[in-house]
DRENGULO-270904 format. One line per field, with one value per residue (C-alpha): residue number from 1; x, y, z. Coordinates in steps of 0.001 Angstrom, whole numbers, plus 500000, padded with zeros to 6 digits. Layout:
BEGIN
num: c(NUM, ...)
px: c(X, ...)
py: c(Y, ...)
pz: c(Z, ...)
END
This chain:
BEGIN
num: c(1, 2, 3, 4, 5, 6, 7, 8, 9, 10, 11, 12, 13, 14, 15, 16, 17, 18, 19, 20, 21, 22, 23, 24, 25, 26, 27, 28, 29, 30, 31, 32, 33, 34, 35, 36, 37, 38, 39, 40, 41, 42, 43, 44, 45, 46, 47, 48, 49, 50, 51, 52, 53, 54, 55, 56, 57, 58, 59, 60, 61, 62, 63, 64, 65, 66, 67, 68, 69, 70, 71, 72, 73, 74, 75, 76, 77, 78, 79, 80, 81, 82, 83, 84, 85, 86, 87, 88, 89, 90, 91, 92, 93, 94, 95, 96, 97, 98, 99, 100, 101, 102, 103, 104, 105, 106, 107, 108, 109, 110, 111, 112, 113, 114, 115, 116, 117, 118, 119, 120, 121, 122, 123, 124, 125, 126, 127, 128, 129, 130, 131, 132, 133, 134, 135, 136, 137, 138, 139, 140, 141, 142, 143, 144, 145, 146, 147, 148, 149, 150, 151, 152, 153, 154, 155, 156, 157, 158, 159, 160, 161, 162, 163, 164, 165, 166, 167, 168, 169, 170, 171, 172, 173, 174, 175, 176, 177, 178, 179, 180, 181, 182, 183, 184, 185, 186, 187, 188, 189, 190, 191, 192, 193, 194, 195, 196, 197, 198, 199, 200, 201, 202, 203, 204, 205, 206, 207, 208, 209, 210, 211, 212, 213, 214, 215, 216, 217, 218, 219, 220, 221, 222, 223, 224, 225, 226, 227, 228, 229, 230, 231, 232, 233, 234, 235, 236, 237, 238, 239, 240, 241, 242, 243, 244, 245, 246, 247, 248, 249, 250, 251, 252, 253, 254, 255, 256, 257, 258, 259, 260, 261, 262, 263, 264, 265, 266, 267, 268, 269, 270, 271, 272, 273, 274, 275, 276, 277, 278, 279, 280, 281, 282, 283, 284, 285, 286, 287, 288, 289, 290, 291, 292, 293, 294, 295, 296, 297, 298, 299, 300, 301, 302, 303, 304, 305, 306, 307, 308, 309, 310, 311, 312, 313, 314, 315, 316, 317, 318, 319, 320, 321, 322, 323, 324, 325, 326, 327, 328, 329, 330, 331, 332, 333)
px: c(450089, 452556, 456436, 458114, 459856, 459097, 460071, 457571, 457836, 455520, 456846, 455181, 451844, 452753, 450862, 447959, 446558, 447216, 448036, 447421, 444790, 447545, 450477, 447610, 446783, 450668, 451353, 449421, 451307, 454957, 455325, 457198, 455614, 457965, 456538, 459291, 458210, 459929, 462978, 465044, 467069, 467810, 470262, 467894, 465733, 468256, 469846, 466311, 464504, 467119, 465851, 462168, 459711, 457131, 456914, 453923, 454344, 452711, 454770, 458322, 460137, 460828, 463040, 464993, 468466, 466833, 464794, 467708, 469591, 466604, 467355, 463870, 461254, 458074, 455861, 455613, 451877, 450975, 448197, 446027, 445362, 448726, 451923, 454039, 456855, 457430, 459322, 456720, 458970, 461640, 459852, 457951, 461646, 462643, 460025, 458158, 454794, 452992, 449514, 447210, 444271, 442062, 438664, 438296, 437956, 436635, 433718, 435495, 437901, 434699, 433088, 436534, 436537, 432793, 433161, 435552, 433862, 431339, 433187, 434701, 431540, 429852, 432699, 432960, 436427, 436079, 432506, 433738, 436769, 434724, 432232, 434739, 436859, 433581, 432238, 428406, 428376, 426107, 426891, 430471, 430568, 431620, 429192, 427530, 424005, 425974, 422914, 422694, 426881, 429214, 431716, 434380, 436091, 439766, 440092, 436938, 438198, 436181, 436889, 436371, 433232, 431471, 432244, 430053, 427013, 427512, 427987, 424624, 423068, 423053, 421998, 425035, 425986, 428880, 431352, 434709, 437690, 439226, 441156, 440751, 437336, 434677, 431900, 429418, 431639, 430480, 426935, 426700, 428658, 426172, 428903, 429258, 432655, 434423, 438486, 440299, 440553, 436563, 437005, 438939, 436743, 433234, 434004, 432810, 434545, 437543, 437800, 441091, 440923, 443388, 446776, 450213, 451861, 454450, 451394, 449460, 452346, 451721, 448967, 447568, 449918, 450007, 448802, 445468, 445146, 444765, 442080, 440031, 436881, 437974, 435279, 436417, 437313, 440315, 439799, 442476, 442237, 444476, 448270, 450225, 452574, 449530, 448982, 452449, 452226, 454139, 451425, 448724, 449805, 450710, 446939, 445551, 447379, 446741, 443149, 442910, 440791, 438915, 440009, 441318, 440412, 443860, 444384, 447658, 451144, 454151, 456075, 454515, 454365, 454910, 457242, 455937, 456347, 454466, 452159, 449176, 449114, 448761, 446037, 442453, 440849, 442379, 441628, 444010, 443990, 447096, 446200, 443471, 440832, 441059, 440378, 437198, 437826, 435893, 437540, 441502, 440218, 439754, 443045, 445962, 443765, 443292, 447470, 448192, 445529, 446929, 450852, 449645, 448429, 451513, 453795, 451978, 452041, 448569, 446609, 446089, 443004, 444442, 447852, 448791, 451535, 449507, 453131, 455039, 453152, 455202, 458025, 456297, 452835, 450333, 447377, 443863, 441740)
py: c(723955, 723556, 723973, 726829, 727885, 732099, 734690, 737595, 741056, 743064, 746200, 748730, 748421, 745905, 747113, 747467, 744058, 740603, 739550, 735699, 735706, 737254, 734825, 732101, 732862, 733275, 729699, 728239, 728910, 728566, 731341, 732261, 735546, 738012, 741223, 744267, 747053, 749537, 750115, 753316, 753762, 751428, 749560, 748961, 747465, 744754, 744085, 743069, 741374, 741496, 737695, 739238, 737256, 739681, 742979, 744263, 748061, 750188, 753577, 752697, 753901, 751178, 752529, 751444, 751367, 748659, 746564, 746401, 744494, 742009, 739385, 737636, 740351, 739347, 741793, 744634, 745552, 749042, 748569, 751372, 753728, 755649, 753714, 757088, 755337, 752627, 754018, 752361, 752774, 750876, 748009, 747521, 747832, 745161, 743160, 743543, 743746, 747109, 745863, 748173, 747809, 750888, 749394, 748871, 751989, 754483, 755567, 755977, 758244, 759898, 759699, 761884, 764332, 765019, 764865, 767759, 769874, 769706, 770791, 773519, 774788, 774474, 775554, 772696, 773283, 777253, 775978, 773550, 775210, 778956, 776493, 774800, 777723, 780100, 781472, 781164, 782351, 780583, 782481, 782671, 784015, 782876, 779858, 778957, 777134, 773613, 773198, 775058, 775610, 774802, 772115, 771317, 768002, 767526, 764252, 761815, 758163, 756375, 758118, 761537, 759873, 758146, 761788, 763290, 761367, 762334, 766023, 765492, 763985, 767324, 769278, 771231, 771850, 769104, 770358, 768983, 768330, 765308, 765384, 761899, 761307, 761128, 762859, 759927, 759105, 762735, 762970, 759366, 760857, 764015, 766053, 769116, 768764, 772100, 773391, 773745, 777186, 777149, 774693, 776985, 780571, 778884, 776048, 777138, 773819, 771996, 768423, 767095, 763103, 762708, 760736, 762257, 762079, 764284, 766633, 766514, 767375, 771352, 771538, 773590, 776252, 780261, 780907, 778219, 779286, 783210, 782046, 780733, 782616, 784019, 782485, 779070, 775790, 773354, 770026, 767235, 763644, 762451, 762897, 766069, 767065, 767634, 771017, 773705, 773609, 776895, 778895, 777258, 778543, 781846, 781673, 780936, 783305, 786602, 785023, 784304, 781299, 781015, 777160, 773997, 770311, 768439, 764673, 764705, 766565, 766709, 765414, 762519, 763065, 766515, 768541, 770073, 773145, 773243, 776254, 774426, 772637, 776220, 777695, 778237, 778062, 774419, 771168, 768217, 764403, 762432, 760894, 758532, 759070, 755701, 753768, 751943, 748969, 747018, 747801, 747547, 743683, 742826, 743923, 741526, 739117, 740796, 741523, 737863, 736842, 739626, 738635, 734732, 735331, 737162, 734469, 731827, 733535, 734602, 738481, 740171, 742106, 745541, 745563, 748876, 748911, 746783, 747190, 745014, 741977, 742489, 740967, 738876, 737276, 736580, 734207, 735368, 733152)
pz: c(346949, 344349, 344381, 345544, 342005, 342639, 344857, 345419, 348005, 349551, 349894, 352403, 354666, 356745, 359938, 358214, 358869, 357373, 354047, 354633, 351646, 349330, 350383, 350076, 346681, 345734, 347373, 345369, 342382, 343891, 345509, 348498, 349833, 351770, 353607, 353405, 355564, 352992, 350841, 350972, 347234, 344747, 346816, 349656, 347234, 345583, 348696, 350191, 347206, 344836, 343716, 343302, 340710, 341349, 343530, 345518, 346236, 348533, 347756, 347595, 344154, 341654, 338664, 335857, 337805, 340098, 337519, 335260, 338259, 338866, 336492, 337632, 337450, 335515, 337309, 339471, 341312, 342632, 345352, 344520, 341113, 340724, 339343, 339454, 342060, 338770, 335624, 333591, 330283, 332066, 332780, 329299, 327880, 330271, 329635, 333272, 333446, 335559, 337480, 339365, 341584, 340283, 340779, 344926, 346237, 343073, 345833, 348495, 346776, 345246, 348942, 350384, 347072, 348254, 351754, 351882, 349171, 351641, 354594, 352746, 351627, 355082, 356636, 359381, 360469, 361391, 363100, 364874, 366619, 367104, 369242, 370862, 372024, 373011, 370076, 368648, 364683, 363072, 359739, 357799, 354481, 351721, 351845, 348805, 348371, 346617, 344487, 341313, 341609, 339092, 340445, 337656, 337145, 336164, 334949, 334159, 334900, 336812, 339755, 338114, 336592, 339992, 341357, 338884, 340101, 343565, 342425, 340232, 343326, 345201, 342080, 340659, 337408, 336518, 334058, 333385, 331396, 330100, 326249, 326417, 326695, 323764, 323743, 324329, 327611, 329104, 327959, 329844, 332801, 332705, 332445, 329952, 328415, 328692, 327770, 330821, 330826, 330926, 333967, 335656, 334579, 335526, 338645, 341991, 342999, 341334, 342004, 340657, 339318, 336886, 337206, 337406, 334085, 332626, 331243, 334577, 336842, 337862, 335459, 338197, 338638, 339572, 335945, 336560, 340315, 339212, 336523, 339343, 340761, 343784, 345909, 344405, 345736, 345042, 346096, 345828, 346232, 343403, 343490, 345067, 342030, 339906, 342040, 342155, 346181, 346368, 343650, 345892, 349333, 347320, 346043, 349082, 351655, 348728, 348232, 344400, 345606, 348945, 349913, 349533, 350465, 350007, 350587, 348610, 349039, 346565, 349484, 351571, 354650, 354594, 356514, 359948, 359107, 355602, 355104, 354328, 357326, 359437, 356948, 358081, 355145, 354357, 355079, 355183, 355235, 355210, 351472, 353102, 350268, 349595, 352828, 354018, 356178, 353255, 350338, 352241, 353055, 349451, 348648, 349394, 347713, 344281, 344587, 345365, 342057, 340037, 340546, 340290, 337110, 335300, 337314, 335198, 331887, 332489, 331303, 334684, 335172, 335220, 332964, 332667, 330475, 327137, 325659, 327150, 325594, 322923, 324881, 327423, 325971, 328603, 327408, 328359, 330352)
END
């Protein structure tokens, strides 16, 4: 164990199990590792880990006002795919390095995404409470035969991409778009690459995959909803603001599209009294794609590695803003 010389805070998740293997792995490069159960604001954040080397974040906001004021900051970790809570132009300017952990749980996220196409198509919540309460109907229309359908992806990463397969698995037609993506990167995805007003004309199903940028946020909004077949599908799993919740409840309740599987809200948690959560042809999940008691364990372990690294001037696996080694060089290994 070597000599305490950093300071590093977890920030959020702290009932969901132990982080020994992260403080572990942080103690052995000189870290003192301090669990924060969350921040509220800026000042929240300095007055609690003001002094941070390195922040782990669950989902509390990390921007430019704060960083500025953390004279120590070499690195700030996101625990899953999204860094949308850090203002990642802030910290390359400041020299900070942004780390994610988008590798542990591409199936399950894929898994969810599938999982409630499913249950939309088959219908599973309507079944399940007509049999509970009294009522035997084994047929509900609209419910389509999955294979030979058209599900459409929105964003091929390798979430979007491990999604495919599973859609491929139970014989639809995969279609998506992705401006990013070459042409050689969908033909090995077995996807047909389409525009994305194509996506939205021909999907029976609309999985969304893609981060939430500036040109993601509302990209599906009254205009995309009303291109959508009206026996059509929206399924979520990747951040709220990429869907206009107000067009989608307005889509749903005048039936432009027949459903929605949503994992992810604009606002987290939502309110109580948010349509969506009173709609019968909706199912919800309180953003839990992600979770499988296997891939949470690996976790704290891959943040505790990935902040050891940076704190010793070493390339993390997963930097996400390349950028910033302009001002602070890491060495590969």
């Amino acid at each position: 164990m070597s000599e305490q010389q950093f300071m590093v805070y977890r920030v959020g998740g702290g009932a969901r199990g132990s982080f020994d293997e992260e403080r572990l792995a942080l103690e052995e490069v000189g870290a003192r590792h301090v669990v924060i159960e969350r921040t509220h604001g800026d000042d929240d954040l300095l007055e609690q880990a003001g002094d941070a080397d390195g922040l782990i974040i669950v989902e509390s906001p990390v921007s430019r006002q704060a960083m500025a004021k953390m004279d120590r900051l070499k690195v700030v970790l996101r625990t899953g795919v999204g860094v949308d809570v850090v203002d990642i132009d802030a910290a390359t300017d400041l020299g900070i390095a942004v780390v994610n952990i988008p590798d542990l749980w591409i199936r399950e996220v894929a898994n969810h995404a599938m999982t409630l196409l499913l249950a939309c198509n088959r219908r599973l919540l309507m079944h399940d409470s007509g049999l509970r309460s009294g009522s035997w109907t084994p047929t509900a229309s609209p419910v389509g035969s999955i294979h030979g359908e058209t599900v459409g992806i929105l964003g091929m990463g390798r979430i979007g991409r491990a999604f495919a397969a599973r859609a491929a698995a139970f014989e639809m037609e995969v279609i998506a778009y992705d401006p990013y993506l070459s042409a050689d990167a969908f033909a090995r995805a077995g996807a047909e690459s389409v525009t994305f007003e194509d996506l939205l004309r021909r999907s029976d199903y609309i999985s969304i995959h893609s981060p939430r940028t500036d040109e993601t946020t509302h990209i599906i909004d009254e205009a995309a909803l009303r291109q959508m077949k009206p026996s059509a599908y929206l399924i979520n799993t990747s951040r709220g603001p990429v869907v206009d919740q107000v067009a989608l409840v307005k889509a749903l309740t005048e039936g432009w599209i027949a459903g929605a599987g949503i994992d992810v809200f604009e606002i987290e948690p939502p309110d109580e009294n948010e349509p969506l959560l009173k709609m019968d042809n909706v199912i919800v999940t309180p953003h839990s794609a992600f979770y499988s008691d296997a891939a949470v364990q690996q976790v704290p372990a891959r943040c505790g590695e990935e902040i050891a690294r940076v704190l010793t001037g070493r390339m993390p696996m997963n930097l996400y803003n390349p950028a910033v080694l302009e001002k602070r060089p890491l060495r590969a290994d």
